[in-house]
KEKE-3310 file (N, C-alpha, C; in steps of 0.2 Angstrom, whole numbers, plus 5000, padded with zeros to 4 digits):
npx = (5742:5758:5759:5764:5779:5784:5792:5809:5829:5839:5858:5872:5892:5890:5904:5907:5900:5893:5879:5871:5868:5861:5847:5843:5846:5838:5827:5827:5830:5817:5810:5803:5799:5807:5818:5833:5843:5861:5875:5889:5902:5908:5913:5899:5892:5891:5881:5868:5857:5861:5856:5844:5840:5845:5840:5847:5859:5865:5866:5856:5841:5823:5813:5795:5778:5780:5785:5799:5809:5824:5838:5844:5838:5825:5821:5818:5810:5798:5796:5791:5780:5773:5775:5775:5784:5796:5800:5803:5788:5785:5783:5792:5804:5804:5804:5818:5827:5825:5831:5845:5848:5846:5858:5869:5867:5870:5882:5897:5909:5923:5923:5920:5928:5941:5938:5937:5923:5923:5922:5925:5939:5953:5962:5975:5976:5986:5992:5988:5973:5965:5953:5946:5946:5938:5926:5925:5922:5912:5902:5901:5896:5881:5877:5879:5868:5856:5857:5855:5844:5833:5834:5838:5841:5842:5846:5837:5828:5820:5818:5825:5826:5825:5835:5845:5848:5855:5867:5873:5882:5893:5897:5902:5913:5920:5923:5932:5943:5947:5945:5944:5931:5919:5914:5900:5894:5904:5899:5884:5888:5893:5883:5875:5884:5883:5870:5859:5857:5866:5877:5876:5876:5891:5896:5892:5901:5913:5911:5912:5921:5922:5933:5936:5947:5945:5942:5951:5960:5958:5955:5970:5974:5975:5976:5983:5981:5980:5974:5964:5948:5942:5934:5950:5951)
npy = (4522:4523:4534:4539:4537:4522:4516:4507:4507:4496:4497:4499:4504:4520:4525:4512:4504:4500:4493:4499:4514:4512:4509:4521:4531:4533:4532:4544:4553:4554:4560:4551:4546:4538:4529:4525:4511:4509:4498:4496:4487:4473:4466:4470:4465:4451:4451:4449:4457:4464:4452:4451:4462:4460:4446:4438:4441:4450:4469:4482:4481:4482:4487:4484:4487:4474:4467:4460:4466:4461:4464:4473:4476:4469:4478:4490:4487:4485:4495:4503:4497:4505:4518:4532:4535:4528:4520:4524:4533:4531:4516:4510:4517:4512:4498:4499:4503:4496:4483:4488:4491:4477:4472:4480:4476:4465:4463:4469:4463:4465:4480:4481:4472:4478:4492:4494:4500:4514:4527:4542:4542:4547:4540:4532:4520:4505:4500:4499:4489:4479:4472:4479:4492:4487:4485:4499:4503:4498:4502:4515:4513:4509:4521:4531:4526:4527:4542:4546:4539:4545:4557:4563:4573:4561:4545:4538:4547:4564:4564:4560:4546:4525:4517:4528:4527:4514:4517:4525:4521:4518:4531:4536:4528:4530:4542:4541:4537:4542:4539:4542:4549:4549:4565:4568:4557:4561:4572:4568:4561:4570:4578:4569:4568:4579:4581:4584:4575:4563:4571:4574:4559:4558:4565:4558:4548:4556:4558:4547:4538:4526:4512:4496:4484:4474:4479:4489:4486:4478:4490:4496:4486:4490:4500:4516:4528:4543:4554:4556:4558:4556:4557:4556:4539)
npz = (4702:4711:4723:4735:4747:4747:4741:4743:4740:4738:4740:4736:4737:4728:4724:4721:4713:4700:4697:4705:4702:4691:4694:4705:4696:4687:4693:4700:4694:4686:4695:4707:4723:4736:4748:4752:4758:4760:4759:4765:4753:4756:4772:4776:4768:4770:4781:4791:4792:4778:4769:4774:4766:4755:4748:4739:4737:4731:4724:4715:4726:4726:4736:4740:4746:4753:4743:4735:4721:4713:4704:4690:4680:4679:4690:4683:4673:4685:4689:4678:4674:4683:4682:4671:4658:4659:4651:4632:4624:4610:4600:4591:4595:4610:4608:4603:4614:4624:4619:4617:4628:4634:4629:4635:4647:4646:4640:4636:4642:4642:4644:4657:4665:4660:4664:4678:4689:4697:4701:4708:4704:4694:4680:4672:4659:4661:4650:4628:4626:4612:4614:4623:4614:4603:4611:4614:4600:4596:4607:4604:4590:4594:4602:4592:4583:4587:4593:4582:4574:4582:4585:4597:4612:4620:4621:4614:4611:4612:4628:4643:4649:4651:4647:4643:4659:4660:4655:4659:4671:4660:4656:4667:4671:4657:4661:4672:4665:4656:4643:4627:4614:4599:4592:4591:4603:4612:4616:4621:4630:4639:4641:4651:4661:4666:4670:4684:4695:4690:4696:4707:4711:4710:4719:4733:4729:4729:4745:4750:4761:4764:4758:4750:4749:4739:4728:4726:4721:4711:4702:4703:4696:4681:4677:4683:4694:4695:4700:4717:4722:4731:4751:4765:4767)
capx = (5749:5762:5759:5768:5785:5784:5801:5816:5832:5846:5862:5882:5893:5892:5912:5910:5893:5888:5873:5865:5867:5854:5840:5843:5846:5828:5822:5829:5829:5809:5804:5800:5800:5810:5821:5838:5848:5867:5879:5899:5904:5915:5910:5895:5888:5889:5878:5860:5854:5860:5853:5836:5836:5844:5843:5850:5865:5868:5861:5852:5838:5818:5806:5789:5772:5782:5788:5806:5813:5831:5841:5844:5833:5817:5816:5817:5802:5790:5794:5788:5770:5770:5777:5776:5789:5802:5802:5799:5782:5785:5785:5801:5810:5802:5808:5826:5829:5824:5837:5849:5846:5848:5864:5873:5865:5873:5888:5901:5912:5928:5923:5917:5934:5946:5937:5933:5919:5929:5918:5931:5945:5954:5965:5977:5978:5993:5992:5981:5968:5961:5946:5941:5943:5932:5919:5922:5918:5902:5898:5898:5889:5875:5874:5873:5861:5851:5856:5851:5837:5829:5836:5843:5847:5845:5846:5829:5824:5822:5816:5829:5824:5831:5842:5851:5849:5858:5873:5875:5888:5897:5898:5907:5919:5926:5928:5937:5948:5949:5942:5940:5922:5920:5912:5894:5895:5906:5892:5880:5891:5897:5875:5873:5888:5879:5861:5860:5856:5874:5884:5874:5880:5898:5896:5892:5906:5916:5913:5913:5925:5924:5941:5938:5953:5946:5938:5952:5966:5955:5957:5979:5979:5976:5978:5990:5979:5983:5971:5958:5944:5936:5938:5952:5949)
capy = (4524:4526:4541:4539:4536:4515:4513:4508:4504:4492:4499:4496:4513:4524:4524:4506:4499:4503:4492:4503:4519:4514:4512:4527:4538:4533:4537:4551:4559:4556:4563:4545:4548:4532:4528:4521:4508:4509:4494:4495:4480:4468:4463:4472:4460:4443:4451:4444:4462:4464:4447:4449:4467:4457:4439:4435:4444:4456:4475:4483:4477:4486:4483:4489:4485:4471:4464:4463:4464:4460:4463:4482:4477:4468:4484:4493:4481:4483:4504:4505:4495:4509:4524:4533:4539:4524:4518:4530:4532:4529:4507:4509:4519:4509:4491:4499:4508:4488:4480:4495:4489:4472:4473:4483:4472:4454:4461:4472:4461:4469:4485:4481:4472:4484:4499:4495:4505:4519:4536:4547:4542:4548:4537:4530:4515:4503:4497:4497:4481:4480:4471:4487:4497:4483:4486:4504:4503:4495:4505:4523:4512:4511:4526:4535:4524:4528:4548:4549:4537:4546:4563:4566:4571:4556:4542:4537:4552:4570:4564:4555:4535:4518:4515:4532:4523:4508:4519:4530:4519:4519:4538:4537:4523:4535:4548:4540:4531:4545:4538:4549:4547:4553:4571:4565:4551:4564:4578:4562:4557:4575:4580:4565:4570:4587:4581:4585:4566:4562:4577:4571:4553:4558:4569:4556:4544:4557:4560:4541:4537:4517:4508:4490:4480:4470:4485:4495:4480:4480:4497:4496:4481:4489:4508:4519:4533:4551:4558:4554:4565:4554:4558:4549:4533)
capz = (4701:4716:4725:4743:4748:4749:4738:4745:4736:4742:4736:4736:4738:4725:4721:4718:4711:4693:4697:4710:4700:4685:4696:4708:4693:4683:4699:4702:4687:4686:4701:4710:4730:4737:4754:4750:4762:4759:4762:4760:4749:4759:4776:4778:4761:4772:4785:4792:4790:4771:4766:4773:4762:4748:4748:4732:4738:4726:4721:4719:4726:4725:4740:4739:4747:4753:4736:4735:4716:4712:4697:4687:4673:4683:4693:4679:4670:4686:4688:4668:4674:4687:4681:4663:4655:4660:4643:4628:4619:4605:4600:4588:4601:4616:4607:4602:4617:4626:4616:4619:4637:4637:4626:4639:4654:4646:4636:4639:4648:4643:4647:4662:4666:4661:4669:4683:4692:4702:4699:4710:4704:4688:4680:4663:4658:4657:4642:4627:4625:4608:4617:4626:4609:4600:4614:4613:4595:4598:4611:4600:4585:4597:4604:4585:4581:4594:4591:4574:4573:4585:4586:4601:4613:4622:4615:4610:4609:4617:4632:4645:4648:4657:4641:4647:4665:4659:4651:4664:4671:4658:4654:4672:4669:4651:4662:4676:4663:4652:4636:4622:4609:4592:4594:4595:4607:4618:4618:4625:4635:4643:4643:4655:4667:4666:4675:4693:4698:4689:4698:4714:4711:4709:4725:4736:4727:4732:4750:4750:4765:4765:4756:4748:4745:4731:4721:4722:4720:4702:4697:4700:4691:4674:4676:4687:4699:4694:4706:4720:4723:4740:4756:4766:4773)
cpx = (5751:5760:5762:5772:5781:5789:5806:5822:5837:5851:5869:5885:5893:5899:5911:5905:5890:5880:5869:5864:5862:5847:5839:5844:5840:5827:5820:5826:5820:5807:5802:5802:5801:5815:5828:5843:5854:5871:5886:5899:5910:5910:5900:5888:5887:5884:5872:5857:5855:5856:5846:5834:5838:5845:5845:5859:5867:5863:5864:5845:5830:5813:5800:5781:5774:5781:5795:5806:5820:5832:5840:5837:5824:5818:5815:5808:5796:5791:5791:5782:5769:5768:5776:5780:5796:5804:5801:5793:5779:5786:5790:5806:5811:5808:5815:5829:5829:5828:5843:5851:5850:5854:5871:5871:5870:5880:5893:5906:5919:5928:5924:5926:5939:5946:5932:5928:5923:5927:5923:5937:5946:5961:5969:5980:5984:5997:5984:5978:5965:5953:5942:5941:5939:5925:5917:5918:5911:5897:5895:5895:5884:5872:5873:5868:5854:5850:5856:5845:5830:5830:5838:5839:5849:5846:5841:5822:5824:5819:5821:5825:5825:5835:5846:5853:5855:5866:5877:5883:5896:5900:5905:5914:5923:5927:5934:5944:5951:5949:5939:5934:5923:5916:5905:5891:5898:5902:5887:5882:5894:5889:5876:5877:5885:5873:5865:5861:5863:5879:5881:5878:5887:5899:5895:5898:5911:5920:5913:5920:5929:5931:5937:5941:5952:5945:5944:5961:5963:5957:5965:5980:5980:5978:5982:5985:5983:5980:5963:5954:5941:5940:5943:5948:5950)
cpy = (4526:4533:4544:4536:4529:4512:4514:4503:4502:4493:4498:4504:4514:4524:4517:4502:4503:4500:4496:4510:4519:4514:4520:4529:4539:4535:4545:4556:4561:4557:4557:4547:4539:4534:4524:4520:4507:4504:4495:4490:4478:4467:4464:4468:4453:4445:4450:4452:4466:4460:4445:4455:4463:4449:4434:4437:4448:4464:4477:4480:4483:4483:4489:4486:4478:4465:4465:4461:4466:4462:4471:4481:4473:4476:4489:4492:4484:4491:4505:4503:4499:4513:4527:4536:4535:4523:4523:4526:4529:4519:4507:4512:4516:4502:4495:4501:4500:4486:4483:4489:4482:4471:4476:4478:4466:4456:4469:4470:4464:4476:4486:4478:4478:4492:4498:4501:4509:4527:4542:4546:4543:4544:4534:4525:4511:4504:4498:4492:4482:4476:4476:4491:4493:4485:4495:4507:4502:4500:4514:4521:4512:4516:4531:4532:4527:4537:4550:4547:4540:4554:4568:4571:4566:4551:4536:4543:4558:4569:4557:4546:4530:4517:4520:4532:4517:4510:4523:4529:4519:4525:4539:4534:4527:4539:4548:4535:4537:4544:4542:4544:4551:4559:4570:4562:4556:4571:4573:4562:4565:4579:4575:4566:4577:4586:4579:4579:4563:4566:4574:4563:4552:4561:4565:4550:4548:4559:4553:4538:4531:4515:4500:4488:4476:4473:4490:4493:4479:4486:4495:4491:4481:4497:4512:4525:4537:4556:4554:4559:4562:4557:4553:4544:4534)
cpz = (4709:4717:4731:4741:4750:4745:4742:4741:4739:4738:4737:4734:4733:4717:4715:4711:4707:4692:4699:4706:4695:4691:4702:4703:4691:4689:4701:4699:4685:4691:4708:4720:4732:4743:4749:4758:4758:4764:4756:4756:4756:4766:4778:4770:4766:4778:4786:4789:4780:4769:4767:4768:4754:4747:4740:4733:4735:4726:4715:4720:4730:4730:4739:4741:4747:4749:4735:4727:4715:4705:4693:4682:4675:4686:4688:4675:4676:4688:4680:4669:4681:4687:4674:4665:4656:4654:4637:4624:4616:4601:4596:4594:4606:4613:4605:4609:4624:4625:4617:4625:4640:4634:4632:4648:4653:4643:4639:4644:4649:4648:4655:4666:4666:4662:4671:4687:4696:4701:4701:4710:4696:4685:4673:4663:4657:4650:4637:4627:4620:4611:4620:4617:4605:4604:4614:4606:4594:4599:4605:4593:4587:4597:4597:4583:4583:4593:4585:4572:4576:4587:4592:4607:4618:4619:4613:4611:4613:4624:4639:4648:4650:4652:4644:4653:4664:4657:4654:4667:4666:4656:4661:4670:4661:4654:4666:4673:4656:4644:4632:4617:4603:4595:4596:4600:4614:4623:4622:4628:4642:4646:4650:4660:4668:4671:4681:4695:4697:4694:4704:4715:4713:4714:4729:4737:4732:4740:4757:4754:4767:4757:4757:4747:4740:4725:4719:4721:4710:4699:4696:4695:4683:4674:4684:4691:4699:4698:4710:4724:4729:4744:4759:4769:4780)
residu = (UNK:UNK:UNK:UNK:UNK:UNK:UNK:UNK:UNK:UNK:UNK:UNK:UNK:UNK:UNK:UNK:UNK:UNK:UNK:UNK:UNK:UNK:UNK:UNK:UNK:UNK:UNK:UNK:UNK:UNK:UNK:UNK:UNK:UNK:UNK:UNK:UNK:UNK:UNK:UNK:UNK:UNK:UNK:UNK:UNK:UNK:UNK:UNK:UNK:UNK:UNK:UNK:UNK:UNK:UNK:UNK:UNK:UNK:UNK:UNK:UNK:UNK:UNK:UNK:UNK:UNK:UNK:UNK:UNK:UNK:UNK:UNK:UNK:UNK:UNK:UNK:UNK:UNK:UNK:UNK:UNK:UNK:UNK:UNK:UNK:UNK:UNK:UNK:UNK:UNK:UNK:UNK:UNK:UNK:UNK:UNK:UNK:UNK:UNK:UNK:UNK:UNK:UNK:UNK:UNK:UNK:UNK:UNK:UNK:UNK:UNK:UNK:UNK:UNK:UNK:UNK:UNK:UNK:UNK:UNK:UNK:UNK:UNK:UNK:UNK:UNK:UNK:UNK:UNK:UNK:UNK:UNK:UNK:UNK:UNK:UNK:UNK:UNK:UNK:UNK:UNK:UNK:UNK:UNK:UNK:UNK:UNK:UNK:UNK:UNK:UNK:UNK:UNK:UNK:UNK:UNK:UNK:UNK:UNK:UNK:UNK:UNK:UNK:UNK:UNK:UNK:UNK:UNK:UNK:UNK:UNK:UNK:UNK:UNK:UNK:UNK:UNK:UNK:UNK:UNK:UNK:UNK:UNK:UNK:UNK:UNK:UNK:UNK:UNK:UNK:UNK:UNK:UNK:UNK:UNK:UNK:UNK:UNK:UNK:UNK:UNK:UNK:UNK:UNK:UNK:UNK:UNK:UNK:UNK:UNK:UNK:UNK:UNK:UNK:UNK:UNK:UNK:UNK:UNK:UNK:UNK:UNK:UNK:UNK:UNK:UNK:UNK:UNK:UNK:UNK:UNK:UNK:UNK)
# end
């Protein structure tokens, strides 16, 4: 088992990159001792010094005992043959809380679209889109399933998980967009903004001083900005 600091995680800011928050939370949240390199998005993406830490181009990205893994859900996969406690226990909870997982990895593209990542910022919508409330239906059949079948109050059970790694982002993205939840789903969802790792996250967003024009040319384009918590540019 890891016992020294030998993780380091290649990450995109805070504000912007819903990717980089699942594995630095699981991390976090278990206790994992790791090193974390931080790149703005935009110029500092096309640079020699990003692309030797991420050569696929994207994050985030897990080196280790010089092994690099790419992609949210492989780093996910080779911390769970490191670490216990990634996945739950339990094999129905383990294979639902897996599918859970990769549901939210490959789909969601609305969501993903019409709330855009923007952690510090609060924000209302143009217009409605029955596409996002299609996906938000979804999204809150999931998550009872997950908090009944398993009883809560994460959502494969009382112990938090990479499923609640993978959904993290989206708890952000309803608050910055001000998406309401049936009552169960909003207690989920109001726990998770509650864990320190969470308020730690959002605190960096906000003290988060880089401005990308494509990220935040995305958000105007569907919702109005009523308030911004970063500091200036």
């Amino acid at each position: 088992m890891p016992t020294t600091k030998h993780y380091t995680l290649v990450l995109g800011n805070p504000h912007y990159s819903s990717w980089s928050l699942r594995p630095w939370l699981l991390m976090s949240y278990l206790g994992m001792d790791f090193d974390v390199r931080w790149f703005n998005f935009g110029p500092a993406f096309s640079t020699l010094a990003f692309h030797e830490m991420a050569p696929a181009g994207h994050v985030p990205v897990l080196h280790t005992r010089g092994q690099i893994i790419w992609d949210s859900l492989a780093i996910v996969e080779y911390l769970a043959e490191q670490h216990p406690g990634v996945w739950p226990i339990d094999p129905i909870a383990r294979a639902w809380a897996r599918s859970a997982s990769a549901e939210m990895h490959a789909n969601f593209s609305s969501l993903r679209t019409l709330c855009p990542f923007a952690v510090a910022l609060r924000a209302q919508h143009h217009r409605q889109d029955m596409r996002l409330h299609g996906e938000l239906e979804r999204l809150q059949t999931l998550w009872q399933e997950g908090l009944n079948r398993f009883g809560g109050p994460f959502l494969a059970g009382e112990r938090f998980s990479a499923v609640d790694a993978f959904y993290a982002p989206v708890v952000f993205r309803l608050q910055t967009y001000g998406l309401k939840l049936d009552p169960a789903c909003q207690r989920y969802a109001d726990s998770l903004l509650a864990l320190p790792a969470m308020q730690h996250w959002h605190q960096m967003a906000c003290e988060d001083s880089w401005r990308d024009p494509d990220h935040e040319a995305e958000v105007l384009h569907v919702a109005d900005i009523h308030l911004d918590l970063r500091q200036p540019a």
